[in-house]
C-alpha positions in Angstrom: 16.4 -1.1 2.8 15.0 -1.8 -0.8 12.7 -0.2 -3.0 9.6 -2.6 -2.9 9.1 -3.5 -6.4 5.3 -3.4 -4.9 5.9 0.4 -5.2 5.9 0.7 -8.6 2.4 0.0 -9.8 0.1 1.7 -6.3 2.6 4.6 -5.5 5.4 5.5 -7.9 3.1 7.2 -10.6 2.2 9.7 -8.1 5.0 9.9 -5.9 6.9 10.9 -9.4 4.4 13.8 -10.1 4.5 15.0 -6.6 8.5 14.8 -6.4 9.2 16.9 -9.6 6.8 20.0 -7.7 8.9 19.8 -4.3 12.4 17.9 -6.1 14.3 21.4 -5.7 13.1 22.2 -2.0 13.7 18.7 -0.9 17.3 18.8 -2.5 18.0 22.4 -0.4 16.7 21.0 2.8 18.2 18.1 2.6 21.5 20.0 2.1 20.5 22.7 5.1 20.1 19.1 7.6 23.6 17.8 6.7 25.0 21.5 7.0 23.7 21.8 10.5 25.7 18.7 11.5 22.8 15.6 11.2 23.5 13.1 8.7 21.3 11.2 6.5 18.1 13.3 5.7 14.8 11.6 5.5 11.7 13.0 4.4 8.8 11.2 5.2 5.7 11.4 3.2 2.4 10.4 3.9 -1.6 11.4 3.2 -2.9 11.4 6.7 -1.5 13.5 9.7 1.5 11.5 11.2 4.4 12.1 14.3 7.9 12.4 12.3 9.9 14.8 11.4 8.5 18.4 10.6 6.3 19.3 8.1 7.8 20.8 4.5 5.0 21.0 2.3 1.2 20.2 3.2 -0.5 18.6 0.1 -3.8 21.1 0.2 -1.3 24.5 0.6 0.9 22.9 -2.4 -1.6 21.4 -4.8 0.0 17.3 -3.9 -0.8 14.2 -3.4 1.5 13.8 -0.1 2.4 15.4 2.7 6.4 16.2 2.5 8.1 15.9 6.2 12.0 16.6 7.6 13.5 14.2 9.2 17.0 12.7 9.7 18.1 8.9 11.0 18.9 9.9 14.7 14.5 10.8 14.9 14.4 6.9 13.2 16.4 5.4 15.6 14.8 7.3 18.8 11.2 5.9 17.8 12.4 2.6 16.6 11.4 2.8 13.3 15.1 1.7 12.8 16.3 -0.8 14.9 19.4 0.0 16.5 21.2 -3.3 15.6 20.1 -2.6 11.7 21.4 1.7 11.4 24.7 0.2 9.9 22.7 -1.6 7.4 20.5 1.8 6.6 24.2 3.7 6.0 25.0 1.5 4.1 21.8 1.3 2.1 21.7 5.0 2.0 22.4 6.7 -1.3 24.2 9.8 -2.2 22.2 12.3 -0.7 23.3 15.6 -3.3 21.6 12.9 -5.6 19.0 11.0 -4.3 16.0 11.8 -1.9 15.0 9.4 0.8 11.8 9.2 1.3 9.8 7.3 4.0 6.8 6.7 2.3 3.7 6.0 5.2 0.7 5.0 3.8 -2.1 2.6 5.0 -1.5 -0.8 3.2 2.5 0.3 2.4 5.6 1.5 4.8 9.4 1.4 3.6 12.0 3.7 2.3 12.3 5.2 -0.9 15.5 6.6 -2.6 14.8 8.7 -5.7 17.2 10.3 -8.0 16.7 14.2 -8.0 16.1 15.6 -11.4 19.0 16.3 -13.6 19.8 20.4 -13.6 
């Protein structure tokens, strides 16, 4: 439950541009998941069609690089993306959700959580 310093140089440029478009609507929906009673929020992202969570914000519609999906842990745990015996390690790995965004970045060649800051009001 890192950020893969392998990030940086292949994704973060445009993961960064893409964020500050949907920062604002992530932050909301992340707040309207916890409200409705399901902790830690997840928004997976991705370029090609994939299974979790619901989609946000398609990347043609919104002019982005990434699809933006909703998702919180309990979806993670059903499909085994999180091992059972490791969701206390996730909590604990889990940031401050009012100020940073997970994100489950999917991609071809690169698969791992995310967690980036929300920009400053």
């Amino acid at each position: 439950m890192h950020n893969d310093p392998e990030l940086s140089g292949k994704y973060l440029g445009t993961i960064s541009q893409d964020f500050v478009k949907v920062a604002d609507a992530l932050k909301e929906a992340s707040y309207q998941i916890r409200k409705a009673g399901f902790e830690y929020p997840i928004f997976p992202i991705c370029k090609e069609p994939q299974p979790i969570g619901q989609l946000l914000f398609d990347q043609i519609q919104n002019g982005t690089d990434w699809n933006y999906f909703a998702s919180f842990v309990d979806e993670f745990l059903q499909r085994g993306i999180i091992e059972k015996d490791k969701h206390e390690d996730f909590e604990k790995a889990y940031k401050d959700p009012d100020e940073f965004c997970c994100l489950f970045v999917v991609d071809k060649e690169f698969t791992n959580f995310l967690f980036i800051p929300y920009p400053e009001d």
